[in-house]
C-alpha positions, 0 to 999 in steps of 0.5 A: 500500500502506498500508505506512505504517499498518504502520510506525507500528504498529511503531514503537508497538511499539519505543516510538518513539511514544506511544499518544495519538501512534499513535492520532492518527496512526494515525486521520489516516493510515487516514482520508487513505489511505481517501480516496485510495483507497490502503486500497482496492489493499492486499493480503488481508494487510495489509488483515487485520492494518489492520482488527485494528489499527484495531479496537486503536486504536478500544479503547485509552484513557488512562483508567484508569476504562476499560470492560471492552471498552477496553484500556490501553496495555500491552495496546495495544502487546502485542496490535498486536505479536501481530498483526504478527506473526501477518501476519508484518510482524515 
């Protein structure tokens, strides 16, 4: 299970990492997990709440000079809460 691409969500959410931190993190981590196969065996629910996330984290930027399909990182944190929730992983 890709519990851990979860986890990392969360603590984007609570603050305990940074946006660049995440994005970087969370990259690596989806990029070892489809490696491995681990991304493969997850359930239908986390595998819907994953690709949501990733499609955050491909739109998030620090630039403030961001296009109209980017996001910043109020955004970022605020809509990866919505879908943690709505999968009821919080």
């Amino acid at each position: 299970m890709s519990i851990k691409l979860i986890d990392l969500t969360k603590d984007l959410v609570s603050s305990k990492v940074s946006p660049e931190d995440f994005e970087s993190r969370f990259f690596k981590l989806w990029r070892d997990e489809g490696n491995s196969g681990v991304l493969a065996k997850d359930s239908k629910e986390i595998s819907g709440c994953l690709y949501e996330i990733f499609d955050l984290a491909e739109r998030y930027t620090s630039d403030p000079d961001r296009s109209s399909i980017e996001i910043d990182e109020k955004t970022l944190k605020k809509e990866a809460e919505v879908t943690l929730r709505k999968f009821k992983f919080i």
